[in-house]
C-alpha positions as CSV (number, residue, x, y, z in Angstrom):
1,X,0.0,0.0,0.0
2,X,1.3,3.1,-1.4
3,X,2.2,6.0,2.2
4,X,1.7,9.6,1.9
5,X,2.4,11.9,4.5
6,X,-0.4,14.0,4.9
7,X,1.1,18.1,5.7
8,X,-1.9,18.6,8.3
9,X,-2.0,18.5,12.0
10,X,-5.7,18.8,11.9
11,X,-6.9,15.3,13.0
12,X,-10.3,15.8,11.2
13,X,-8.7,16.5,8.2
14,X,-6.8,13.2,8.4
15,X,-9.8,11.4,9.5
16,X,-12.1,12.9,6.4
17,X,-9.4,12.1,3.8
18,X,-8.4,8.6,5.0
19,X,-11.9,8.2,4.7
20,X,-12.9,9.6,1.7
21,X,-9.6,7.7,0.1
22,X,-10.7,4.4,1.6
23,X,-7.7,1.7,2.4
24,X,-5.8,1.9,-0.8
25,X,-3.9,4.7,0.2
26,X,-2.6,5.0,4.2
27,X,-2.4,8.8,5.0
28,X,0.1,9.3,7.5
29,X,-0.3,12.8,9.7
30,X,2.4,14.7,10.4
31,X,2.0,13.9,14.3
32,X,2.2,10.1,12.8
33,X,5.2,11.0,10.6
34,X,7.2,12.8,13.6
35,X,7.1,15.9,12.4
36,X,6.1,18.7,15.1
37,X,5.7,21.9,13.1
38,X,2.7,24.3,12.5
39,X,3.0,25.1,8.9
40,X,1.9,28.9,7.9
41,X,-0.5,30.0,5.4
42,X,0.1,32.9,4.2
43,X,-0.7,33.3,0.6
44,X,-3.9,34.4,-1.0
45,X,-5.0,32.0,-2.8
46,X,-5.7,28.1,-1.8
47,X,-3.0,27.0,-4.4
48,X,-0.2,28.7,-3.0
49,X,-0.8,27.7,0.8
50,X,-1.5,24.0,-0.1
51,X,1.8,24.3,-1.8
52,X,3.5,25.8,0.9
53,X,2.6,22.8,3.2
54,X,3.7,20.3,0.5
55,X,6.8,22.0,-0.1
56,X,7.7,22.2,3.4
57,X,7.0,18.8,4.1
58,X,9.1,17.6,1.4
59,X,11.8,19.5,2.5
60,X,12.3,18.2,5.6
61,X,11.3,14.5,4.8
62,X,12.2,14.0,1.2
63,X,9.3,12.1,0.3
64,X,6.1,12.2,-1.3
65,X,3.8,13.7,0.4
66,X,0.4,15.8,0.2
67,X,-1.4,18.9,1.7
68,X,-4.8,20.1,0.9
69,X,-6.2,24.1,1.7
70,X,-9.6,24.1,1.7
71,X,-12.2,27.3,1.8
72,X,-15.6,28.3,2.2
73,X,-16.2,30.9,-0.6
74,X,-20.0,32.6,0.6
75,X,-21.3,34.4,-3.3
76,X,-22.5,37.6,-1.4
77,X,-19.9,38.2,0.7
78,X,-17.6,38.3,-2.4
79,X,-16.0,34.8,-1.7
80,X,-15.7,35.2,1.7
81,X,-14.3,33.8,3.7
82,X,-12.0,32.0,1.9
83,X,-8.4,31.8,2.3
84,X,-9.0,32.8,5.8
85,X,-11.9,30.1,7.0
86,X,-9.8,28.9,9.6
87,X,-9.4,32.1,11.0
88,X,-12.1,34.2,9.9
89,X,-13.0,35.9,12.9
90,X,-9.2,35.9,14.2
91,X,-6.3,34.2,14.7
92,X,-7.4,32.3,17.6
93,X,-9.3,29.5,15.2
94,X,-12.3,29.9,16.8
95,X,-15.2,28.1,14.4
96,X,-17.9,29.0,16.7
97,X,-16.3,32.8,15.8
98,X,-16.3,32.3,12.4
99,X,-19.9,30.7,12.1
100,X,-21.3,33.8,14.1
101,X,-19.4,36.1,11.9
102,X,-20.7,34.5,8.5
103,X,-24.3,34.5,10.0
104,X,-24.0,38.2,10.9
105,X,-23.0,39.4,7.9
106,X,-25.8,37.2,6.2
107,X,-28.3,38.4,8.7
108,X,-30.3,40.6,6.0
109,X,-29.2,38.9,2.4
110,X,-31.1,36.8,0.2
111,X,-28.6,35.4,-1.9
112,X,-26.9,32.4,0.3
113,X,-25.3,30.6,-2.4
114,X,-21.8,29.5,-1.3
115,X,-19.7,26.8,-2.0
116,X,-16.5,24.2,-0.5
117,X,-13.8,24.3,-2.2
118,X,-10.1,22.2,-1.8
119,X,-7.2,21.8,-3.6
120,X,-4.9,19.1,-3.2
121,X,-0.8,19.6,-3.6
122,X,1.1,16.2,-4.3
123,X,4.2,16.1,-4.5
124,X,5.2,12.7,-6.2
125,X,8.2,12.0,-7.5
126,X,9.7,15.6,-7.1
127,X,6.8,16.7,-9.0
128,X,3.7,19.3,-8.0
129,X,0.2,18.0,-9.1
130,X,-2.9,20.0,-8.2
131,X,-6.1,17.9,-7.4
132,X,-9.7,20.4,-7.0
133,X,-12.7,19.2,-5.3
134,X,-15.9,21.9,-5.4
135,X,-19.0,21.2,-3.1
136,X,-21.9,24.0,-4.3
137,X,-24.4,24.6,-1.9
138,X,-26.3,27.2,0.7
139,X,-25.5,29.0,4.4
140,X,-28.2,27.5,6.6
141,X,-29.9,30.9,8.5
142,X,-28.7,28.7,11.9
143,X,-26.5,25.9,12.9
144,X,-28.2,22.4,12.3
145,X,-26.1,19.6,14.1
146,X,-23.5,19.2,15.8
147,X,-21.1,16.6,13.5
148,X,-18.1,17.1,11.4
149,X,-15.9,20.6,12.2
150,X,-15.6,24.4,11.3
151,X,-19.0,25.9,9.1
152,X,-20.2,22.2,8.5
153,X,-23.2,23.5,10.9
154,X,-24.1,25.9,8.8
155,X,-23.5,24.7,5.1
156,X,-26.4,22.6,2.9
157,X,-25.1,21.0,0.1
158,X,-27.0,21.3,-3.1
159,X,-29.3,18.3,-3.2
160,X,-30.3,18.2,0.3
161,X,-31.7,20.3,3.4
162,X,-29.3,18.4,5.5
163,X,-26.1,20.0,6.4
164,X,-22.9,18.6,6.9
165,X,-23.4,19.1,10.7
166,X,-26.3,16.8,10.5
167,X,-24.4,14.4,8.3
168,X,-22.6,11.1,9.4
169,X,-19.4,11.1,7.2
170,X,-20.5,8.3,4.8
171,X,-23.4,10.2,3.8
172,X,-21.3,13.7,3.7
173,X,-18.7,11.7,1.5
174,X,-21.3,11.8,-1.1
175,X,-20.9,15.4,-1.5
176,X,-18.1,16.3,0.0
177,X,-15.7,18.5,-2.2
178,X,-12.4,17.0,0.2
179,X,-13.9,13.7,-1.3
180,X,-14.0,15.1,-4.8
181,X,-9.9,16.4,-4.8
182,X,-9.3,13.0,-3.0
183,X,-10.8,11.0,-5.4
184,X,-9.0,12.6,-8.6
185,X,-5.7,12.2,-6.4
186,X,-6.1,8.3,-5.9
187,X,-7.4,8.2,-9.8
188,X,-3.9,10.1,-10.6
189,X,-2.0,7.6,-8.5
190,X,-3.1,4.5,-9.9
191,X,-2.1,5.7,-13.3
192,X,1.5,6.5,-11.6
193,X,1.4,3.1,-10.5
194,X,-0.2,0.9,-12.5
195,X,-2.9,0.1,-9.5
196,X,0.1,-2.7,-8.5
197,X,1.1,-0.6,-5.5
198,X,-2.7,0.7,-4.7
């Protein structure tokens, strides 16, 4: 079975992806991997920072590895607040922050389209690949369960008026847009390797 490090020390992350990749790939974290560092992000765009993370990983191990970025782009808000989900409403990483601050400046706005969106950095073989997973879907006007992490509460995918808080991972898998990037990463793998190591 083919190991990537995965550049994350978000344990929800690691549980979604290892999920949503299934058991022909074993994602390794970096607290798994040895590695204790808190990787920046400090780019603009979800490209550069996933690369960052990639890149840094690399670096230090010399093997393949993989990061992912992933934000909540909210149409009336002008994409917000993307880049910065995790730390929306400061640098403190506070979700319950950031939920209240997305609901506040939704408070009197019709439009509630928004969308998920993650790209995935490989680096395989000393090359970069780029792997993009988009979920489309609504701001609920109020959290609706308590399951998965940061705006999940608060986020209906198109198709249902469940939202990802409500959701057991199986059933988010079906829409998720980490499950979309992690599927075009394992399809891109088995071409690298045939399927004989996957």
């Amino acid at each position: 079975m083919t190991r990537l490090i995965f550049a994350t020390n978000n344990a929800n992350k690691v549980t979604e992806l290892q999920s949503a990749i299934g058991n022909v790939i074993e994602v390794v974290s970096l607290r798994e991997a040895g590695i204790d560092i808190d990787i920046p992000e400090p780019y603009d765009t979800l490209e550069e920072n996933a690369t960052q993370k990639s890149k840094t990983i690399h670096d230090i191990t010399g093997v393949n590895c993989f990061s992912e970025d992933t934000g909540l782009e909210v149409e009336s808000l002008g994409g917000e607040p993307g880049v910065k989900s995790a730390r929306y409403a400061g640098e403190n990483r506070s979700f319950e922050s950031n939920i209240d601050k997305v609901l506040t400046k939704l408070q009197n706005q019709e439009n509630r389209k928004a969308r998920f969106r993650t790209v995935i950095s490989l680096i395989w073989e000393e090359k970069e690949y780029f792997f993009e997973g988009i979920c489309e879907g609504i701001i609920r006007k109020e959290r609706q369960g308590a399951k998965g992490f940061g705006y999940d509460p608060i986020f209906s995918p198109s198709g249902t008026n469940r939202t990802f808080g409500e959701m057991e991972l199986e059933e988010k898998n079906q829409f998720s847009h980490r499950r979309k990037a992690a599927d075009k990463l394992v399809s891109f793998l088995k071409e690298q390797t045939h399927g004989s190591e996957l």
